[in-house]
Biopython code that builds the backbone (N, CA, C, O; Angstrom):
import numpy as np
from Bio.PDB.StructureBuilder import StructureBuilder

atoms = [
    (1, "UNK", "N", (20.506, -0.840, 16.619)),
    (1, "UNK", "CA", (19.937, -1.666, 15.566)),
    (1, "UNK", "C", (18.441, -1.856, 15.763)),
    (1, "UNK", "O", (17.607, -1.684, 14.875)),
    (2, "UNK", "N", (18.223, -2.170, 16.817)),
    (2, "UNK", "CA", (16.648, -2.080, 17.629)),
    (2, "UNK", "C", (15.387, -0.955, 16.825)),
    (2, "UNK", "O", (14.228, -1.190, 16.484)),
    (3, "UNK", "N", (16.112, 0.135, 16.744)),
    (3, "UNK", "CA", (15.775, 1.611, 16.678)),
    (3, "UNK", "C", (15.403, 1.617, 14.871)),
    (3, "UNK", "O", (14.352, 2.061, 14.409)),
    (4, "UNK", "N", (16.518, 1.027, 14.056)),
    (4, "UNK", "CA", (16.529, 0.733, 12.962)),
    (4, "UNK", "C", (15.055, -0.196, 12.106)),
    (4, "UNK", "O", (14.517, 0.000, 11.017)),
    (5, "UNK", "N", (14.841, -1.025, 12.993)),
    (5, "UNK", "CA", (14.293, -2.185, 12.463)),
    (5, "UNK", "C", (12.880, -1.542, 12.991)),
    (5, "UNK", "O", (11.890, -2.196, 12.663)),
    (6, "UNK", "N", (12.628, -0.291, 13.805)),
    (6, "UNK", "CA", (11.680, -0.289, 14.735)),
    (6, "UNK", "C", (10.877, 0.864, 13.556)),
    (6, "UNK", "O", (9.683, 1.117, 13.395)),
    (7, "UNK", "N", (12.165, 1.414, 12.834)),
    (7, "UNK", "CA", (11.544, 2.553, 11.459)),
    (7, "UNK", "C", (11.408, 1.530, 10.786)),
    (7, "UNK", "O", (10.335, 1.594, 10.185)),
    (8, "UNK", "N", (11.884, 0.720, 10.602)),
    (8, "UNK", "CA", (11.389, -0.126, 9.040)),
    (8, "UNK", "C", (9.584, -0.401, 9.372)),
    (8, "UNK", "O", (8.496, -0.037, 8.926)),
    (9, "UNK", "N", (10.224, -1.399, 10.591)),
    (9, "UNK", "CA", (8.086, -1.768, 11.058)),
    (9, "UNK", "C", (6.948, -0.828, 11.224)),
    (9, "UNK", "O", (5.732, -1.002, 11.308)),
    (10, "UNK", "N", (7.584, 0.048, 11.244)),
    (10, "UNK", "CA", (6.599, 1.424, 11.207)),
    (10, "UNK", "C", (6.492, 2.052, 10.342)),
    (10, "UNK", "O", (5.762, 3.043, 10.344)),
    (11, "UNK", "N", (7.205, 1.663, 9.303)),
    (11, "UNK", "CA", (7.175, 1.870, 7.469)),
    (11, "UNK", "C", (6.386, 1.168, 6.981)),
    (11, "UNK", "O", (5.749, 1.550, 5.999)),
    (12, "UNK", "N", (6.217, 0.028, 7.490)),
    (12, "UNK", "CA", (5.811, -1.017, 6.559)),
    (12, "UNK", "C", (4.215, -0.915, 7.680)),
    (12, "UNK", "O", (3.687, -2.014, 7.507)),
    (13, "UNK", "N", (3.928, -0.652, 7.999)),
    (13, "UNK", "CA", (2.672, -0.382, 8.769)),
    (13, "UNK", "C", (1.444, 0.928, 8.301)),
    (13, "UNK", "O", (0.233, 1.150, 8.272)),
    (14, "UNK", "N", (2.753, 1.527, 7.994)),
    (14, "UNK", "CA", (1.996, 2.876, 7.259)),
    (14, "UNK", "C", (1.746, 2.872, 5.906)),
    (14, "UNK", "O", (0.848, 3.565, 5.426)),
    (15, "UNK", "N", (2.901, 1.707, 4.828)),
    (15, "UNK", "CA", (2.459, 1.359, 4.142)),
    (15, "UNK", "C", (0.960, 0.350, 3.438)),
    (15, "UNK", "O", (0.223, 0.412, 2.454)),
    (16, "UNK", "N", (1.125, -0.490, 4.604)),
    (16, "UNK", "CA", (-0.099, -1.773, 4.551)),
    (16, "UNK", "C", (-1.160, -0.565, 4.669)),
    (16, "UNK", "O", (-2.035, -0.557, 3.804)),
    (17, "UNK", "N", (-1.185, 0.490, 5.671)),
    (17, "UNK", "CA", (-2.396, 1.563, 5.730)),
    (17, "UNK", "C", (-3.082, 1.924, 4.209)),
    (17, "UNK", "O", (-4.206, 1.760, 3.734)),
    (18, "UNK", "N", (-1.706, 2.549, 3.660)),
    (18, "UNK", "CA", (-1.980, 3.237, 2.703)),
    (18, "UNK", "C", (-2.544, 2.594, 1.387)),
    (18, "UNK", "O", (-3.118, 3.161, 0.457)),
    (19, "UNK", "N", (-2.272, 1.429, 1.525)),
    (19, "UNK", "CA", (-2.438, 0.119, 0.214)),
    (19, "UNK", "C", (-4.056, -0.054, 0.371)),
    (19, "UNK", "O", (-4.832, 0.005, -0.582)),
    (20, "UNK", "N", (-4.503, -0.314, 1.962)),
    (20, "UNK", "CA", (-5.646, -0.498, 1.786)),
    (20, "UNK", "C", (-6.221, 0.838, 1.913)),
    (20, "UNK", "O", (-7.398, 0.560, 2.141)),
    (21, "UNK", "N", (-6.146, 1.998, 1.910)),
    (21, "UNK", "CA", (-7.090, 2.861, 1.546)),
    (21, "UNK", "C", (-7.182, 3.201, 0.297)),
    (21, "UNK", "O", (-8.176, 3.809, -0.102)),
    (22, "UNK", "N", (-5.791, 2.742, -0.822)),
    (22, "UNK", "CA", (-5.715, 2.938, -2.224)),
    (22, "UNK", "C", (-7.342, 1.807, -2.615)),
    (22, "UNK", "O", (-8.247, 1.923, -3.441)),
    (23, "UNK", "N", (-7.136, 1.122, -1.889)),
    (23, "UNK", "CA", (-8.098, -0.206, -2.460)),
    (23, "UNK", "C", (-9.648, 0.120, -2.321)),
    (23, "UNK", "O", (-10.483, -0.234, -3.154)),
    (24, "UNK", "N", (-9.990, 0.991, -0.922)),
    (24, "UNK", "CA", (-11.228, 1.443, -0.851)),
    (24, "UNK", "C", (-11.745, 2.857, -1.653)),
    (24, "UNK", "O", (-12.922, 3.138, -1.880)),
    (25, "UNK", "N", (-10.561, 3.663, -2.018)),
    (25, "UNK", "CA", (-10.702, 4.702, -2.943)),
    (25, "UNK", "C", (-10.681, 4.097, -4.279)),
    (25, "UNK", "O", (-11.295, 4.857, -5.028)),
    (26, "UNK", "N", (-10.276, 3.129, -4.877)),
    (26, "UNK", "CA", (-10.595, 2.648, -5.921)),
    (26, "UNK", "C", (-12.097, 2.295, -6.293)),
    (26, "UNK", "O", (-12.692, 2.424, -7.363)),
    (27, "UNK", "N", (-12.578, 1.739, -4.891)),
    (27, "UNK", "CA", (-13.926, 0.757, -5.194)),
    (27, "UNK", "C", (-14.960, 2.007, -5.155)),
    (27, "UNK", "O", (-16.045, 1.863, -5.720)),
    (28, "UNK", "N", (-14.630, 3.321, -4.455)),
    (28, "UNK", "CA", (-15.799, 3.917, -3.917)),
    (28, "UNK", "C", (-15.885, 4.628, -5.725)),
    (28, "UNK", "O", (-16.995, 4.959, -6.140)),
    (29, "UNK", "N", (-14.612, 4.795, -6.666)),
    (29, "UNK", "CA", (-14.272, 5.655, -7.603)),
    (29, "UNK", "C", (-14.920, 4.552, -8.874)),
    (29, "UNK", "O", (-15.663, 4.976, -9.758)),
    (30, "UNK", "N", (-14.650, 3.637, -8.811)),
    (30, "UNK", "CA", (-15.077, 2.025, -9.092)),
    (30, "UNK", "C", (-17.076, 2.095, -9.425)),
    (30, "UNK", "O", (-17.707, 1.920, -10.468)),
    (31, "UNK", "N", (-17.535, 2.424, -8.011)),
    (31, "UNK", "CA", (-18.839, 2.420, -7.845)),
    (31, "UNK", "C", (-19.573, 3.703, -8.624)),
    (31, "UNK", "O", (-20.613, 3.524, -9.257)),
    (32, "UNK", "N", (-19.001, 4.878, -8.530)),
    (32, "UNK", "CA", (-19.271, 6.442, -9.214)),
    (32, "UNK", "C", (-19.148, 6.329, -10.404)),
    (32, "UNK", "O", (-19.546, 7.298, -11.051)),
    (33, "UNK", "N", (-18.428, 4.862, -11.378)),
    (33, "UNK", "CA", (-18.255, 4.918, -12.745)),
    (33, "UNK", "C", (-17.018, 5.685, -13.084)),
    (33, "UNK", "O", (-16.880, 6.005, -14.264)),
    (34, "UNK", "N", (-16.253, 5.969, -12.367)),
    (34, "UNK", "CA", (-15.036, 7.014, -12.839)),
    (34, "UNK", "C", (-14.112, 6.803, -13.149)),
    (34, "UNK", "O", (-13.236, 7.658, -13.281)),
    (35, "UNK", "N", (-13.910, 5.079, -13.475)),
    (35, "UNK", "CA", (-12.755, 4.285, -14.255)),
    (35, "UNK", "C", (-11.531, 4.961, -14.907)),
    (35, "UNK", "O", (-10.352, 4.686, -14.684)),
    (36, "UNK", "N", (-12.128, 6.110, -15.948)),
    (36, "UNK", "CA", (-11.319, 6.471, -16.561)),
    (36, "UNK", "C", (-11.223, 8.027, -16.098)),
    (36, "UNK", "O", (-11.238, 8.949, -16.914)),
    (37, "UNK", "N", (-11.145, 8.169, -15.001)),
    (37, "UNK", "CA", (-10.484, 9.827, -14.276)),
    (37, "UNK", "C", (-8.793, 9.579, -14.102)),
    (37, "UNK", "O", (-8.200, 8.500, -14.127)),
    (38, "UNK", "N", (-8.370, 10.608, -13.965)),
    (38, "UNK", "CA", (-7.244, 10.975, -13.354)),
    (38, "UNK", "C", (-7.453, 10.375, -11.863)),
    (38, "UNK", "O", (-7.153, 9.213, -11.589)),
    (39, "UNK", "N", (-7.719, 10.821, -11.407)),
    (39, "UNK", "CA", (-8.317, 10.417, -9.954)),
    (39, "UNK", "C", (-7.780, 9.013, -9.478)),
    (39, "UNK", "O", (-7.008, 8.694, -8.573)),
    (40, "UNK", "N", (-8.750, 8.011, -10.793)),
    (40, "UNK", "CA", (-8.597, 6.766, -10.523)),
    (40, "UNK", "C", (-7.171, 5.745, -11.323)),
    (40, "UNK", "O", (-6.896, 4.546, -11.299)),
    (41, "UNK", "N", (-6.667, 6.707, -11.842)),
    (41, "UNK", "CA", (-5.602, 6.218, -12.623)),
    (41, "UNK", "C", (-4.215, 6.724, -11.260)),
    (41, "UNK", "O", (-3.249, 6.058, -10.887)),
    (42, "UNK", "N", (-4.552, 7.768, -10.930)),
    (42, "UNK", "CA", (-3.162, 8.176, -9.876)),
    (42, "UNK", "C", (-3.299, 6.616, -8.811)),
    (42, "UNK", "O", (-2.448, 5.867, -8.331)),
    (43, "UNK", "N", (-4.747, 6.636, -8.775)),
    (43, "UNK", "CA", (-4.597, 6.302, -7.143)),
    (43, "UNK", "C", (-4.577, 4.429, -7.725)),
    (43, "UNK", "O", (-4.227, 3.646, -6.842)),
    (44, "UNK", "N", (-4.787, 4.057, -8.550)),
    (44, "UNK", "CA", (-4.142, 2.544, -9.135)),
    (44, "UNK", "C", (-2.494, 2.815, -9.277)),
    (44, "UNK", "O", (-1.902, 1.771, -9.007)),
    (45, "UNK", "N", (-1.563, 3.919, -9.625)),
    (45, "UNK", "CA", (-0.570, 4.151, -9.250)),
    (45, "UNK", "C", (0.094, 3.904, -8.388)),
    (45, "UNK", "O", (0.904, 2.977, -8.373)),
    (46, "UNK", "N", (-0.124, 4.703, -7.478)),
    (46, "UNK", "CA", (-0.053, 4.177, -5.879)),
    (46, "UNK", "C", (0.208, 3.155, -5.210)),
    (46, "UNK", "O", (1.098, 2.787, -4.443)),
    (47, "UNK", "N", (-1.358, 2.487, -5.921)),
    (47, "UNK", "CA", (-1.833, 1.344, -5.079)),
    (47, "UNK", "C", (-0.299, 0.469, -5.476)),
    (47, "UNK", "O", (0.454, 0.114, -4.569)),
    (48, "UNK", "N", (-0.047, 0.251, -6.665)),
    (48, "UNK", "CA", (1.136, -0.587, -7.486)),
    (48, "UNK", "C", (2.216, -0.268, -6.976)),
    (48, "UNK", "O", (3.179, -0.946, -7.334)),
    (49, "UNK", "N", (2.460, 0.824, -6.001)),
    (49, "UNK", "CA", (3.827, 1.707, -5.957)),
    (49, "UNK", "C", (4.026, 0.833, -4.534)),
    (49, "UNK", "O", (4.972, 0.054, -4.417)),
    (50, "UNK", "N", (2.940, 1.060, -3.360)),
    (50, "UNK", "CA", (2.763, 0.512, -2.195)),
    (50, "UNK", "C", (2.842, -0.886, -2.364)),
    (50, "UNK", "O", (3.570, -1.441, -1.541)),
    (51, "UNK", "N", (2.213, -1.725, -3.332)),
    (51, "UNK", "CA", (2.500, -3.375, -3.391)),
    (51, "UNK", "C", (3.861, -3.644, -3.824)),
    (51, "UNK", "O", (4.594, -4.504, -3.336)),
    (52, "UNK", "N", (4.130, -2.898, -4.715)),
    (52, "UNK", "CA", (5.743, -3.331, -4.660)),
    (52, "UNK", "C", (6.602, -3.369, -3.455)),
    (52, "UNK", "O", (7.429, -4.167, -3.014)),
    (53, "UNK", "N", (6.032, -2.025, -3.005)),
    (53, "UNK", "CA", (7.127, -2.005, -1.442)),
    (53, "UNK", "C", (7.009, -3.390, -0.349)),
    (53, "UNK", "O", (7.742, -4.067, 0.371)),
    (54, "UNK", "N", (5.505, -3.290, -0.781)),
    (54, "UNK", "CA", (5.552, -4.871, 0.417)),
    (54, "UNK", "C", (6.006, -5.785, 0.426)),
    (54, "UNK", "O", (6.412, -6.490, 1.350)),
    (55, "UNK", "N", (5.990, -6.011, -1.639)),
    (55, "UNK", "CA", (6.670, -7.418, -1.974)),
    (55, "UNK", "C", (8.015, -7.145, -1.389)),
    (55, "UNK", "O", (8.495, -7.900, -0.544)),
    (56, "UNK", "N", (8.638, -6.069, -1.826)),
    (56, "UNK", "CA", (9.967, -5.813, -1.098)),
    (56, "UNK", "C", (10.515, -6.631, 0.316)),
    (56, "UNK", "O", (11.368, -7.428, 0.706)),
    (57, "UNK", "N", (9.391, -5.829, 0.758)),
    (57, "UNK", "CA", (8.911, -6.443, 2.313)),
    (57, "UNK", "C", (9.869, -7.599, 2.818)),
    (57, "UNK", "O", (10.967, -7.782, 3.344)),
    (58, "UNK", "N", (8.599, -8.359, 2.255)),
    (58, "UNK", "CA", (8.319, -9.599, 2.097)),
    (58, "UNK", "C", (9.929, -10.546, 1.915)),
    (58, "UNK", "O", (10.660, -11.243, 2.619)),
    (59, "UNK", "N", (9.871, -10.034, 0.520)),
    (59, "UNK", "CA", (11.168, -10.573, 0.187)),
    (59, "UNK", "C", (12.541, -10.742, 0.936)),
    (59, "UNK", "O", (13.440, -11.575, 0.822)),
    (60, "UNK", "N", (12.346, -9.500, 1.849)),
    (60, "UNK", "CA", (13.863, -9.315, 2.666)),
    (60, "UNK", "C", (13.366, -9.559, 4.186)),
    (60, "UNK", "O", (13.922, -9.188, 5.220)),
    (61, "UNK", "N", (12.088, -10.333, 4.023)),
    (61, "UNK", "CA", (11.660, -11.004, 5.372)),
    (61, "UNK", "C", (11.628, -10.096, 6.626)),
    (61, "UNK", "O", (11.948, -10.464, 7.757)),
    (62, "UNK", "N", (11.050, -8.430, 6.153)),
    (62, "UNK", "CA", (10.954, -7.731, 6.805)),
    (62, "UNK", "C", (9.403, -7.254, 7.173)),
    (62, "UNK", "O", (9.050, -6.155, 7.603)),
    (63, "UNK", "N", (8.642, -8.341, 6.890)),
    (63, "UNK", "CA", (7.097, -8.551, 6.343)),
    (63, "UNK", "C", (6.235, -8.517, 8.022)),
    (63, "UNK", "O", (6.757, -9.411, 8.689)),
    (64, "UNK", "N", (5.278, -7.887, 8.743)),
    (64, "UNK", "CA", (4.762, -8.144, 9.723)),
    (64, "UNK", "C", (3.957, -9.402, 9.728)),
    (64, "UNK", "O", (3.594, -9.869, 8.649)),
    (65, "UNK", "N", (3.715, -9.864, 10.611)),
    (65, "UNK", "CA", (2.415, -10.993, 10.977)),
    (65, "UNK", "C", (1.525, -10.756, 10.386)),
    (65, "UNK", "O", (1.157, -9.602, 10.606)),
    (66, "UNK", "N", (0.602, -11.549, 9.317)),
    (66, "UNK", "CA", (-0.490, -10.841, 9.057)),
    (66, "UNK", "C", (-0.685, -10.255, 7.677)),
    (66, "UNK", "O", (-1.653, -10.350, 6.923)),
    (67, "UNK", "N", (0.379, -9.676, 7.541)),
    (67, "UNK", "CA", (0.558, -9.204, 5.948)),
    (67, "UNK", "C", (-0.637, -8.222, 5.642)),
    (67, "UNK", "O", (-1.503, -7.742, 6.374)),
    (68, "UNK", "N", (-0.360, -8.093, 4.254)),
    (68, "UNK", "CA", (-1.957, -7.168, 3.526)),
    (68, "UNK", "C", (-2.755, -8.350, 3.052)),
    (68, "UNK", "O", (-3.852, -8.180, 2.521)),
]
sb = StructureBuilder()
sb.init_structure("model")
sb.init_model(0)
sb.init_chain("A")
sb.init_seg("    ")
for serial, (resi, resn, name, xyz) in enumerate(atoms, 1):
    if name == "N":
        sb.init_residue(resn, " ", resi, " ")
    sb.init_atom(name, np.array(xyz, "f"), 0.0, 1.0, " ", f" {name:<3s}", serial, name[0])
structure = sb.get_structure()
């Protein structure tokens, strides 16, 4: 069970990663004016795809210290 919970926290670690690099690829795409690219529409995708998972998270109190 140990082993179990040890993939979830390391899911949810790689997720919090990925959320905040959605957030700094937004701002840098944000700053270039490129609002309306593909680019910046996938990666607001994402970003929404990864916050859900956390709320998930969260919800089933599987949330690290710290949070996003």
């Amino acid at each position: 069970m140990d082993k179990e919970l040890e993939k979830y926290r390391k899911m949810h670690s790689d997720i919090s990663l990925l959320y905040k690099e959605c957030g700094k690829e937004l701002e840098t795409l944000k700053a270039q004016n490129k609002t309306k690219t593909i680019s910046f529409r996938e990666a607001m995708g994402r970003r929404g795809l990864y916050a859900k998972i956390l709320s998930l998270y969260k919800e089933y109190g599987i949330e690290e210290k710290g949070g996003v």
